[in-house]
PDB file of N, CA, C and O in Angstrom:
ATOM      1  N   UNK A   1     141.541  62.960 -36.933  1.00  0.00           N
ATOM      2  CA  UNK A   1     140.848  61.916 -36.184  1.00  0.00           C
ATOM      3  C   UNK A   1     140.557  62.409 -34.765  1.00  0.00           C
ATOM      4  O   UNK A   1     141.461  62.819 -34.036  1.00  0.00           O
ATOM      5  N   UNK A   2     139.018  62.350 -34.315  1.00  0.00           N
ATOM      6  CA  UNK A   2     138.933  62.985 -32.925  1.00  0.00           C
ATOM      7  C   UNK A   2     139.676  61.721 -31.960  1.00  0.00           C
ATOM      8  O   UNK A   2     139.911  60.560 -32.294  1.00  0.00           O
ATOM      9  N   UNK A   3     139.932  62.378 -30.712  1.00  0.00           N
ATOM     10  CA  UNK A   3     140.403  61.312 -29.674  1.00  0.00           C
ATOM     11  C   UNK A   3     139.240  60.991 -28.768  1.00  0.00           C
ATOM     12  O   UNK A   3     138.334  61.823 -28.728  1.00  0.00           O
ATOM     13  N   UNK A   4     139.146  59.975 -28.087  1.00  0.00           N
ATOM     14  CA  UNK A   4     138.050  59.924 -27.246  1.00  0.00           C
ATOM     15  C   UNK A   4     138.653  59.747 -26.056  1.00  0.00           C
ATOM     16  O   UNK A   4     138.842  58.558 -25.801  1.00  0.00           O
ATOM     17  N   UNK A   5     139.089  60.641 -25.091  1.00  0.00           N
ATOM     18  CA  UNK A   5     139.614  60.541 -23.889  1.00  0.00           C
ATOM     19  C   UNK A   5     138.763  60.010 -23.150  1.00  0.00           C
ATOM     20  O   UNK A   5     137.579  59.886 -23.464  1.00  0.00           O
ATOM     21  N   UNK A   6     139.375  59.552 -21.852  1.00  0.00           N
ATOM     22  CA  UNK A   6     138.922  59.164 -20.870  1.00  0.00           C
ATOM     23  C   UNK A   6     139.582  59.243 -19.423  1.00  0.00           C
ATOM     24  O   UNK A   6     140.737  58.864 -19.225  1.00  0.00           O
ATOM     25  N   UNK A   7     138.745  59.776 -18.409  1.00  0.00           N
ATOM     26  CA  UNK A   7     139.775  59.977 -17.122  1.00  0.00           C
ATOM     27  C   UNK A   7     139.070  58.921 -16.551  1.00  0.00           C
ATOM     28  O   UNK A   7     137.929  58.636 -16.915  1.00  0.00           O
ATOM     29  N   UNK A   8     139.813  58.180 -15.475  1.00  0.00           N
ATOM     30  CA  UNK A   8     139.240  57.368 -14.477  1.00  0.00           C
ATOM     31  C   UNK A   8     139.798  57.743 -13.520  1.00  0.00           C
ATOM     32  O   UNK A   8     140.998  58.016 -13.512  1.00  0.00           O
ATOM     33  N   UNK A   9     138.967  57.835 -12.439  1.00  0.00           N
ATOM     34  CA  UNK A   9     139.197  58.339 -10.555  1.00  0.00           C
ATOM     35  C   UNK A   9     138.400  57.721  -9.741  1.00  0.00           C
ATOM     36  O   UNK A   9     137.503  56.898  -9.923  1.00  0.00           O
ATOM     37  N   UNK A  10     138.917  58.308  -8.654  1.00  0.00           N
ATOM     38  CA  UNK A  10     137.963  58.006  -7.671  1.00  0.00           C
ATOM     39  C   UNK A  10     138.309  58.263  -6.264  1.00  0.00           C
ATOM     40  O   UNK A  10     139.197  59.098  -6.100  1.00  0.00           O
ATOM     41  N   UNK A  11     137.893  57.824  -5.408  1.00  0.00           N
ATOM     42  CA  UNK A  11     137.876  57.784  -3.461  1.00  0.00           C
ATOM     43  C   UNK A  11     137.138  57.841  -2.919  1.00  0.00           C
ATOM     44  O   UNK A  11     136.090  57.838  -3.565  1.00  0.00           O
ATOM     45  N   UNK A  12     136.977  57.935  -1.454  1.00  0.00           N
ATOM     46  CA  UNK A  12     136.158  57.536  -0.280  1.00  0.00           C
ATOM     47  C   UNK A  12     134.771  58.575  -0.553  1.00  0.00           C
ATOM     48  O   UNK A  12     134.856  59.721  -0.110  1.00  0.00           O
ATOM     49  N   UNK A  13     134.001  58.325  -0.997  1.00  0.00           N
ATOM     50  CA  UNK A  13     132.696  58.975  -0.965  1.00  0.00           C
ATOM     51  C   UNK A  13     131.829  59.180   0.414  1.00  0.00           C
ATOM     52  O   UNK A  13     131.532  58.201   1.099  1.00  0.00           O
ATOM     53  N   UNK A  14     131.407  60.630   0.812  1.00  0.00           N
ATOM     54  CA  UNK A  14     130.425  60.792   2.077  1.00  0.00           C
ATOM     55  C   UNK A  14     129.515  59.637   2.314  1.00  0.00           C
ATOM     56  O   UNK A  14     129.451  59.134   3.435  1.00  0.00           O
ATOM     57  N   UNK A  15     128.817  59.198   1.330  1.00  0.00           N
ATOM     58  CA  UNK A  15     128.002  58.244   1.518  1.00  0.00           C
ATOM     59  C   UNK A  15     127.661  57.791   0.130  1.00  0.00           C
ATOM     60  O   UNK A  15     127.218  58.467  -0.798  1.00  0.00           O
ATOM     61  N   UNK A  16     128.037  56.153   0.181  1.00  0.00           N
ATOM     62  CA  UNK A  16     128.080  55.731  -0.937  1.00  0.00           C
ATOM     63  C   UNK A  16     126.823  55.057  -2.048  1.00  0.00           C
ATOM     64  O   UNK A  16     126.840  54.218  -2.948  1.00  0.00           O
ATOM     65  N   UNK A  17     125.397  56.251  -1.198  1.00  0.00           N
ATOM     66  CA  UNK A  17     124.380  56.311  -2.200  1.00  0.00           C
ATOM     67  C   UNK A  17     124.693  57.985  -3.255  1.00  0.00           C
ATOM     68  O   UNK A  17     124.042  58.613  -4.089  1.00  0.00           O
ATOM     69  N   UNK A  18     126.138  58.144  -2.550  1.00  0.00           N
ATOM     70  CA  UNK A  18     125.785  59.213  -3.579  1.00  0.00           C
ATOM     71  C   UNK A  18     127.267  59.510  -3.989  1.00  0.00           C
ATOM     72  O   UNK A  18     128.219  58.823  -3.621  1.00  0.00           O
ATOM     73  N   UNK A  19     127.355  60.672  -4.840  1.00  0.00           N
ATOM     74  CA  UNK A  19     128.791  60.836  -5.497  1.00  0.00           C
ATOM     75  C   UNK A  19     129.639  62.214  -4.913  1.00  0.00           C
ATOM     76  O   UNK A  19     130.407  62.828  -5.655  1.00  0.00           O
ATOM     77  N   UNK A  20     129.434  62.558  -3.700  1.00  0.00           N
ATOM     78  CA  UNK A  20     130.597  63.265  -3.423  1.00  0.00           C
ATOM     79  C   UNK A  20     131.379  63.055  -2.705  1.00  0.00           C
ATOM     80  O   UNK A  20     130.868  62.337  -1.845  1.00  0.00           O
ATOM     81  N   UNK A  21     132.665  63.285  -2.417  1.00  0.00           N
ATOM     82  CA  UNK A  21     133.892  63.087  -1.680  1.00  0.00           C
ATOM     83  C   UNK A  21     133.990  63.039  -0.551  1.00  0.00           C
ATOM     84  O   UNK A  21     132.932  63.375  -0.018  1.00  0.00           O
ATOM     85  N   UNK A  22     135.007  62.695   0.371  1.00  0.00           N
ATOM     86  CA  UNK A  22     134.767  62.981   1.831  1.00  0.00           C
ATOM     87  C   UNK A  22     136.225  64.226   1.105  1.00  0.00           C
ATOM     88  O   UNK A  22     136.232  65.386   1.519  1.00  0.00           O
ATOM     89  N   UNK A  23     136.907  63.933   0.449  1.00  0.00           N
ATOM     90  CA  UNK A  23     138.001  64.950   0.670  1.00  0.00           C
ATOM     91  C   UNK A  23     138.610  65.035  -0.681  1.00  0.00           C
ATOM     92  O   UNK A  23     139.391  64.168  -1.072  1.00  0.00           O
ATOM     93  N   UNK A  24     138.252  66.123  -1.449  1.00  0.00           N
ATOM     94  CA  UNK A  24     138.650  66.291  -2.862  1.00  0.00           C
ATOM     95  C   UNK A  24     140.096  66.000  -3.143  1.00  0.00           C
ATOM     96  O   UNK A  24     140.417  65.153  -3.977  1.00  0.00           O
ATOM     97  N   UNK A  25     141.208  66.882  -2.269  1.00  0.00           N
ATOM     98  CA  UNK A  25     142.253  66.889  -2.207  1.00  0.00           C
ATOM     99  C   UNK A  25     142.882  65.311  -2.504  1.00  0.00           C
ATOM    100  O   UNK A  25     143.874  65.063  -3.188  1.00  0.00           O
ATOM    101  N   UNK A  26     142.076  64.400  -1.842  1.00  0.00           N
ATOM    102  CA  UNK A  26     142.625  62.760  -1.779  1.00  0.00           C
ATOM    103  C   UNK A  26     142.298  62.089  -3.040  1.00  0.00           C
ATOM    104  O   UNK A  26     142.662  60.952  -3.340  1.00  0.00           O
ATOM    105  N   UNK A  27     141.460  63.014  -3.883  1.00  0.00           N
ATOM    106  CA  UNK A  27     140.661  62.321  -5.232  1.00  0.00           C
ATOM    107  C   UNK A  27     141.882  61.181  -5.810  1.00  0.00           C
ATOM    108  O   UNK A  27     142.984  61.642  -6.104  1.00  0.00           O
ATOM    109  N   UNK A  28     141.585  59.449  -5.976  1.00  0.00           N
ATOM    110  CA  UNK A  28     142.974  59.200  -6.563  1.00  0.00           C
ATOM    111  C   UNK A  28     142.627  59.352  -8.166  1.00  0.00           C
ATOM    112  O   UNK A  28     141.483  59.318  -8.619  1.00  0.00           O
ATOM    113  N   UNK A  29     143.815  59.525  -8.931  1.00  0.00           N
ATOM    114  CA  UNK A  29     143.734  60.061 -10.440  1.00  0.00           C
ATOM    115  C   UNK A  29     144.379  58.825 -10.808  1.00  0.00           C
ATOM    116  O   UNK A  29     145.580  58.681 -10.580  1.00  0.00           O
ATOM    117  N   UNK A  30     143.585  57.771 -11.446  1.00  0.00           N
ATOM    118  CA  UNK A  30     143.959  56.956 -11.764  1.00  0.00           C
ATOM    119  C   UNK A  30     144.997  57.193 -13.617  1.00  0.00           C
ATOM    120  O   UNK A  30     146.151  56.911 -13.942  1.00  0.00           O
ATOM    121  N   UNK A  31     144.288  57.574 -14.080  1.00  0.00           N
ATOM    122  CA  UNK A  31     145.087  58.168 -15.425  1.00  0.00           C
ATOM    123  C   UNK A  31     143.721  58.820 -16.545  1.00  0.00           C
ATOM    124  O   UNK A  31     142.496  58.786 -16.426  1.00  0.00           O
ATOM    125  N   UNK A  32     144.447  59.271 -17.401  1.00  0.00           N
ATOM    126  CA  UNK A  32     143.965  59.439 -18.975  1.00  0.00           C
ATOM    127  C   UNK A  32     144.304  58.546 -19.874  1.00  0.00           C
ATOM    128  O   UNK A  32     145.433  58.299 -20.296  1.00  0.00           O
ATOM    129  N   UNK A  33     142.948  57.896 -20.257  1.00  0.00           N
ATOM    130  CA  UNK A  33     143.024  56.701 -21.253  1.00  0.00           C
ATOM    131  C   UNK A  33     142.692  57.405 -22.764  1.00  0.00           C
ATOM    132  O   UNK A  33     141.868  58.318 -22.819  1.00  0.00           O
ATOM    133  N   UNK A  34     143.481  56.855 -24.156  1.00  0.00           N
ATOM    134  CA  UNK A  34     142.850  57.035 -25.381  1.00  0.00           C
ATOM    135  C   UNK A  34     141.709  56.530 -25.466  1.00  0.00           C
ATOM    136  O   UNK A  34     140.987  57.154 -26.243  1.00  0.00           O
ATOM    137  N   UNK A  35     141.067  55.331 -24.813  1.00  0.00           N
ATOM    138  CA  UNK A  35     139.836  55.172 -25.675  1.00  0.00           C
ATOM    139  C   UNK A  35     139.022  54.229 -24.303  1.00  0.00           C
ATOM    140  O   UNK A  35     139.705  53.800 -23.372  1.00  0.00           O
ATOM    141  N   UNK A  36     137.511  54.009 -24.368  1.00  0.00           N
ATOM    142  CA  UNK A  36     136.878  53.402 -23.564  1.00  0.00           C
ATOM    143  C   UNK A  36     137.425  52.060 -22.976  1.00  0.00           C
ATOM    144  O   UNK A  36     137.582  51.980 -21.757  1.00  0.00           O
ATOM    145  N   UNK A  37     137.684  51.138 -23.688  1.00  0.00           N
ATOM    146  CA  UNK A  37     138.313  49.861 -23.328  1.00  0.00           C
ATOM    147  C   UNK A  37     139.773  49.875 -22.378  1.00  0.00           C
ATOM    148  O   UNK A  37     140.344  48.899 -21.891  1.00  0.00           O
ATOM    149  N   UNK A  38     140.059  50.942 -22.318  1.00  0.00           N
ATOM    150  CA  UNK A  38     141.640  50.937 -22.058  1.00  0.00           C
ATOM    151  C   UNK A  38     141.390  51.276 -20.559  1.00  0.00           C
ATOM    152  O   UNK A  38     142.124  50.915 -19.639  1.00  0.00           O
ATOM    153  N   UNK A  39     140.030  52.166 -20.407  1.00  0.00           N
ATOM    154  CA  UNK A  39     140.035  52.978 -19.128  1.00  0.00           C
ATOM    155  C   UNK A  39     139.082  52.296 -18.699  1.00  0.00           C
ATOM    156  O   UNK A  39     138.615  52.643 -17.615  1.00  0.00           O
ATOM    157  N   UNK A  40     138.582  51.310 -19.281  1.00  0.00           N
ATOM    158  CA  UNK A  40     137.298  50.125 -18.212  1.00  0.00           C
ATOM    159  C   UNK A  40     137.948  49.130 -17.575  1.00  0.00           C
ATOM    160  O   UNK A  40     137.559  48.406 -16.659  1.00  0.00           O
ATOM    161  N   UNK A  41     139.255  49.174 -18.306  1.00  0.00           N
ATOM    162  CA  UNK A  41     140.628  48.252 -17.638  1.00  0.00           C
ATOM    163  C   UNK A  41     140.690  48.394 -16.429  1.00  0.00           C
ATOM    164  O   UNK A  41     140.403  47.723 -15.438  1.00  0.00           O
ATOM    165  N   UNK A  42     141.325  49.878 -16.754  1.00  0.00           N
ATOM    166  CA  UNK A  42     141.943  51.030 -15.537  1.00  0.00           C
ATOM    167  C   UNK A  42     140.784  50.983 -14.149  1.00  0.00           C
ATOM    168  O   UNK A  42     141.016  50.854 -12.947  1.00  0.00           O
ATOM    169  N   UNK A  43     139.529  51.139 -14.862  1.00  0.00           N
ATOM    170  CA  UNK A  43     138.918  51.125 -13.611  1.00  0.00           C
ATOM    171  C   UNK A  43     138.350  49.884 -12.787  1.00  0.00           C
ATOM    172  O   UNK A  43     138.036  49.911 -11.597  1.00  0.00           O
ATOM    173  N   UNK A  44     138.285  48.880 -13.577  1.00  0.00           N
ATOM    174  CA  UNK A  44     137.547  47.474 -12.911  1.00  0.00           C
ATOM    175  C   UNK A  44     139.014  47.294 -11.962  1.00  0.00           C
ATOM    176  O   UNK A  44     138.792  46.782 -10.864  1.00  0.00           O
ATOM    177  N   UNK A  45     140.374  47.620 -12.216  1.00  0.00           N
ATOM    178  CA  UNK A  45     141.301  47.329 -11.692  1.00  0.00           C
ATOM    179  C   UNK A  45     141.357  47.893 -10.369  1.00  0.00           C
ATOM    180  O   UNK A  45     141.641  47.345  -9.303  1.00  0.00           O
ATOM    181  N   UNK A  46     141.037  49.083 -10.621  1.00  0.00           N
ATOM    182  CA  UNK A  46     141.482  50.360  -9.023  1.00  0.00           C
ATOM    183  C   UNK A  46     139.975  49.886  -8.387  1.00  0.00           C
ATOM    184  O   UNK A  46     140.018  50.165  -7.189  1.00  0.00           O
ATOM    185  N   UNK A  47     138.297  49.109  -8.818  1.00  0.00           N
ATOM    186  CA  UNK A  47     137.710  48.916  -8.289  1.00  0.00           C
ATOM    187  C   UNK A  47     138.187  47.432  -7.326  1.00  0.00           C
ATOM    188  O   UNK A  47     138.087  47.533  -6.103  1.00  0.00           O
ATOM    189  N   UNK A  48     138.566  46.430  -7.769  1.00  0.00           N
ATOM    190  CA  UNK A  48     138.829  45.623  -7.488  1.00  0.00           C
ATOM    191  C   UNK A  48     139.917  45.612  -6.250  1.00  0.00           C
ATOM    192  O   UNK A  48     139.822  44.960  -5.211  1.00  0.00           O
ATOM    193  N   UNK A  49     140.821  46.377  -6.580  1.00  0.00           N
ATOM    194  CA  UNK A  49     141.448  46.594  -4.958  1.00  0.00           C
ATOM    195  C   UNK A  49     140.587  47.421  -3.957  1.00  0.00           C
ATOM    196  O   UNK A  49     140.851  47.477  -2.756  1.00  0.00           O
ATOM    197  N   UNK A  50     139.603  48.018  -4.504  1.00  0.00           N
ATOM    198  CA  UNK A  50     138.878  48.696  -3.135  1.00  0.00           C
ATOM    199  C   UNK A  50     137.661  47.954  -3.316  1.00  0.00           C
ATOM    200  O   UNK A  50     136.677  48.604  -3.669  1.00  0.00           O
ATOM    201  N   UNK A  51     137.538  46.680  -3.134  1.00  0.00           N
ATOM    202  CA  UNK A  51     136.001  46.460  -3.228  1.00  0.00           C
ATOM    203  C   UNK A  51     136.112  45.631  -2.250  1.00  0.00           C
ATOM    204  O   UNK A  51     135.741  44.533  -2.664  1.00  0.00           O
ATOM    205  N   UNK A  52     136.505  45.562  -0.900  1.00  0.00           N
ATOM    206  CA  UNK A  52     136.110  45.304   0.119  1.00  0.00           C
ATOM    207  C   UNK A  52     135.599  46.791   1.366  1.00  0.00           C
ATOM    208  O   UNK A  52     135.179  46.589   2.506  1.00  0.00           O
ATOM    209  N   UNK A  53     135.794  48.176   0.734  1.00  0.00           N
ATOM    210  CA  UNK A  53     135.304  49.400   1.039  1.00  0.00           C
ATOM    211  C   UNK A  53     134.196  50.071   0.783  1.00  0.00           C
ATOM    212  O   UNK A  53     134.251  51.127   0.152  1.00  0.00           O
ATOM    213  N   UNK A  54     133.163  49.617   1.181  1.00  0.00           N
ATOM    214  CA  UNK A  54     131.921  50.021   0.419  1.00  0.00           C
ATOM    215  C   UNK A  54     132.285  51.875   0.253  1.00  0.00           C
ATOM    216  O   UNK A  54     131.865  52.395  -0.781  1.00  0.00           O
ATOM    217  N   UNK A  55     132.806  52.498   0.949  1.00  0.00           N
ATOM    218  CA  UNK A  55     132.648  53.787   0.774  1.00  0.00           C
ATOM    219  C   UNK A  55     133.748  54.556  -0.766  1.00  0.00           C
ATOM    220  O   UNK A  55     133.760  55.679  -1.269  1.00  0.00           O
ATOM    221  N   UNK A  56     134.283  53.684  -0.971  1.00  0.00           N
ATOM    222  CA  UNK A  56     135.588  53.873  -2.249  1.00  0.00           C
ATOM    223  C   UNK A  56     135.240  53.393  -3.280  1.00  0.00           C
ATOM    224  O   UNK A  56     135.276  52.176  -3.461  1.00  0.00           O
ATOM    225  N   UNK A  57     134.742  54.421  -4.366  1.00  0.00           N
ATOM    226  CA  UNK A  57     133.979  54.369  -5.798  1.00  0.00           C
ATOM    227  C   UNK A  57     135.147  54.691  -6.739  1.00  0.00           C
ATOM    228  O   UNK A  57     136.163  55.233  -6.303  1.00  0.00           O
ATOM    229  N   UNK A  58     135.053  54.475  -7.573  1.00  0.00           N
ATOM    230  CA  UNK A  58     135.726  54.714  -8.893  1.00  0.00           C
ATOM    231  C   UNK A  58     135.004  55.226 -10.361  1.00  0.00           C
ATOM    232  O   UNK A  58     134.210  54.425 -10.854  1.00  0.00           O
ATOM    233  N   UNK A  59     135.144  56.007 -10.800  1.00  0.00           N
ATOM    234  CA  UNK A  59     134.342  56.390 -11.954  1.00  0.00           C
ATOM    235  C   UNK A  59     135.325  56.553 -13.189  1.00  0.00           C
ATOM    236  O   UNK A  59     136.552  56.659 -13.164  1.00  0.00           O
ATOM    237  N   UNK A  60     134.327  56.542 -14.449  1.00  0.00           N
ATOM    238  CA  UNK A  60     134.780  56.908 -15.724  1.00  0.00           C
ATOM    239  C   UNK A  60     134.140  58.050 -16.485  1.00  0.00           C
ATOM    240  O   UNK A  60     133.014  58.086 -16.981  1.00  0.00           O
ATOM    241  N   UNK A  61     135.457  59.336 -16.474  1.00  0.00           N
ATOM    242  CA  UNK A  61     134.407  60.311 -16.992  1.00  0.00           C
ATOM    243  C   UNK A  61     134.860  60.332 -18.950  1.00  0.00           C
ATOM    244  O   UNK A  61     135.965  59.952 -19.334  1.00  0.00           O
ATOM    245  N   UNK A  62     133.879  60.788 -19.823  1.00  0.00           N
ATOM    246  CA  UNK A  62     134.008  60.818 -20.722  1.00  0.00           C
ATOM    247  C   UNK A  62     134.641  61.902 -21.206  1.00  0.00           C
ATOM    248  O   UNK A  62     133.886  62.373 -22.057  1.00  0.00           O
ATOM    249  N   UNK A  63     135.529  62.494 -21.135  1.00  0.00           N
ATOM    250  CA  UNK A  63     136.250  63.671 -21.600  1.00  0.00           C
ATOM    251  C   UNK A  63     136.282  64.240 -22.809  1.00  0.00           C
ATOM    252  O   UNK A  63     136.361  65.468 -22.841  1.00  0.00           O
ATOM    253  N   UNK A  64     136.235  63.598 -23.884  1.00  0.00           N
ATOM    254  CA  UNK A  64     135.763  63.674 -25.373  1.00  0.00           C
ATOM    255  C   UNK A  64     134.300  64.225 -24.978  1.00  0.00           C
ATOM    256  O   UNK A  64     134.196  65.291 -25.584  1.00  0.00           O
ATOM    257  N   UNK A  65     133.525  64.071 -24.493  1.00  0.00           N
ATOM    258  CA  UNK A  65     131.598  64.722 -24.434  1.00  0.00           C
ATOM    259  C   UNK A  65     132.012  65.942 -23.988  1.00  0.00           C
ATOM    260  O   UNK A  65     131.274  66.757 -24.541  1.00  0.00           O
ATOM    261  N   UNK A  66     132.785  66.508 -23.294  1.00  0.00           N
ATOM    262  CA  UNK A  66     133.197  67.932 -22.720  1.00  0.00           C
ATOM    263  C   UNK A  66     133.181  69.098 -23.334  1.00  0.00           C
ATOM    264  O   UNK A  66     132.776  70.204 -22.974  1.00  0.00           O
ATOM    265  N   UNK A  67     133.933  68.516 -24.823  1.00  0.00           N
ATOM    266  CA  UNK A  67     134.304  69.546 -25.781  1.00  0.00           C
ATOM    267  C   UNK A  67     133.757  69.311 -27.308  1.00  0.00           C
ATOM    268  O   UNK A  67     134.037  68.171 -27.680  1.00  0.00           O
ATOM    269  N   UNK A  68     133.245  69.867 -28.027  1.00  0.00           N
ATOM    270  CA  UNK A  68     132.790  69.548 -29.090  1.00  0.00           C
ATOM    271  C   UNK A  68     133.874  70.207 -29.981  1.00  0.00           C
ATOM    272  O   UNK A  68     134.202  71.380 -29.803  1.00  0.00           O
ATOM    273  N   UNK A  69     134.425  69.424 -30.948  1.00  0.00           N
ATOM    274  CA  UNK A  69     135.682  70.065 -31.793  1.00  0.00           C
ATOM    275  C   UNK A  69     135.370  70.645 -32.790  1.00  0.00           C
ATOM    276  O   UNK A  69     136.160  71.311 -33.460  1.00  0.00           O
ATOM    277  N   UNK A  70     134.011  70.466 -33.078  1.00  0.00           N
ATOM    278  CA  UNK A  70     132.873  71.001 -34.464  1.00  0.00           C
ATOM    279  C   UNK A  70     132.311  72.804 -34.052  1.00  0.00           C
ATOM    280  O   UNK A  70     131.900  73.520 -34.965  1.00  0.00           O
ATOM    281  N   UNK A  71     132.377  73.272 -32.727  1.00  0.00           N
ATOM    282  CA  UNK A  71     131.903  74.426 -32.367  1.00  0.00           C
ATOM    283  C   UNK A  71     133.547  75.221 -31.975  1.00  0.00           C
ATOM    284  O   UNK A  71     134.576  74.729 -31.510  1.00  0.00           O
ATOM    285  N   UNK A  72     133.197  76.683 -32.419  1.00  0.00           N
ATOM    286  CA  UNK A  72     133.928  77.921 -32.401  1.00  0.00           C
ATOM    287  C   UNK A  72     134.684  77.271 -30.226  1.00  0.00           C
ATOM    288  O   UNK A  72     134.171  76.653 -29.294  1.00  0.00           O
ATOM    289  N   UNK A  73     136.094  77.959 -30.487  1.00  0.00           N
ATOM    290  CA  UNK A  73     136.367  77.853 -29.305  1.00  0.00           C
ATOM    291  C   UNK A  73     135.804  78.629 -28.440  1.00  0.00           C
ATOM    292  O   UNK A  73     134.735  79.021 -28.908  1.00  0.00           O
ATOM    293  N   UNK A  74     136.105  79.275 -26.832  1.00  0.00           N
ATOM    294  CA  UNK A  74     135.475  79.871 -25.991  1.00  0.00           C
ATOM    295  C   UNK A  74     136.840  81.282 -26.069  1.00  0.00           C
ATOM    296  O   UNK A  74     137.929  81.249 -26.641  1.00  0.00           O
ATOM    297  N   UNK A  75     136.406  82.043 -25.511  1.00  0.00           N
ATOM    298  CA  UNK A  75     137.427  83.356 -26.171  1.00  0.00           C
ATOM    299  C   UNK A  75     138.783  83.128 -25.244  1.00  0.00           C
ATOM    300  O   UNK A  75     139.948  83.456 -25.469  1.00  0.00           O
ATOM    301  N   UNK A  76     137.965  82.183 -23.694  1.00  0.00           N
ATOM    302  CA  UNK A  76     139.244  81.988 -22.403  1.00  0.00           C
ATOM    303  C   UNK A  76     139.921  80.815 -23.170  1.00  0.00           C
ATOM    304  O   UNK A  76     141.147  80.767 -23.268  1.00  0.00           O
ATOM    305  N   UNK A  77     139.251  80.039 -23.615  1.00  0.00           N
ATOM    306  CA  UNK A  77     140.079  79.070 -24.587  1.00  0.00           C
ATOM    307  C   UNK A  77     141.192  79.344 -25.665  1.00  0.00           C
ATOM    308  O   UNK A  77     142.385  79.048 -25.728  1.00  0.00           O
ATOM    309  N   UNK A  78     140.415  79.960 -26.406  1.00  0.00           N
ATOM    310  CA  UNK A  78     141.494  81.140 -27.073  1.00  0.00           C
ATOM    311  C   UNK A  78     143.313  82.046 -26.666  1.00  0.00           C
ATOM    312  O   UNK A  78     144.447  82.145 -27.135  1.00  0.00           O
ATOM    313  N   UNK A  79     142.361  82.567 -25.340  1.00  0.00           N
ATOM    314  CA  UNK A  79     143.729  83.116 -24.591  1.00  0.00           C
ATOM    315  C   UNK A  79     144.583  81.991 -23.877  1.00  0.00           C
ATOM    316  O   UNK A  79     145.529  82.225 -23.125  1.00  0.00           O
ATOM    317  N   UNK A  80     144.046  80.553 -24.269  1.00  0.00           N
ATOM    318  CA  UNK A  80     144.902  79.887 -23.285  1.00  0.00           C
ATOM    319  C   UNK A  80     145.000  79.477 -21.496  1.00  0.00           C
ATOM    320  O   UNK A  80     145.898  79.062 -20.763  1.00  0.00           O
ATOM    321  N   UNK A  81     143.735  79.807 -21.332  1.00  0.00           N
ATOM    322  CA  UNK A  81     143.855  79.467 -20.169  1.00  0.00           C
ATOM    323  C   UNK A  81     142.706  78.637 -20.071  1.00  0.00           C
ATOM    324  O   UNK A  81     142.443  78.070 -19.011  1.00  0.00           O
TER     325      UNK A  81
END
């Protein structure tokens, strides 16, 4: 059975017409969810305490789209790293 991960993050964005950081290092890592519903939780939640910050976004990345489990691994994949 494939898994359908999900990471949710986020923090203070340069400017919040767009998506990069003021400071990677501060990225908060909200968690790794099994499945979409679990991590739309996760994120309406960590949005909701910062939504008086216009500059503090939260996203959901799809982690399952990353990797296709149907194609040959990568050879660095292979060695493990």
């Amino acid at each position: 059975m494939t898994q359908r991960l999900h990471l949710v993050f986020g923090g203070e964005l340069i400017d919040p017409t767009k998506n990069a950081f003021v400071d990677v290092d501060k990225i908060d890592i909200v968690g790794m969810f099994p499945n979409y519903d679990s991590a739309y939780n996760a994120w309406k939640a960590a949005a909701q305490r910062t939504v008086d910050d216009a500059h503090t976004r939260y996203f959901i990345a799809h982690i399952h789209r990353l990797r296709d489990e149907e194609q040959a691994a990568s050879s660095t994949e292979e060695l493990g790293h």
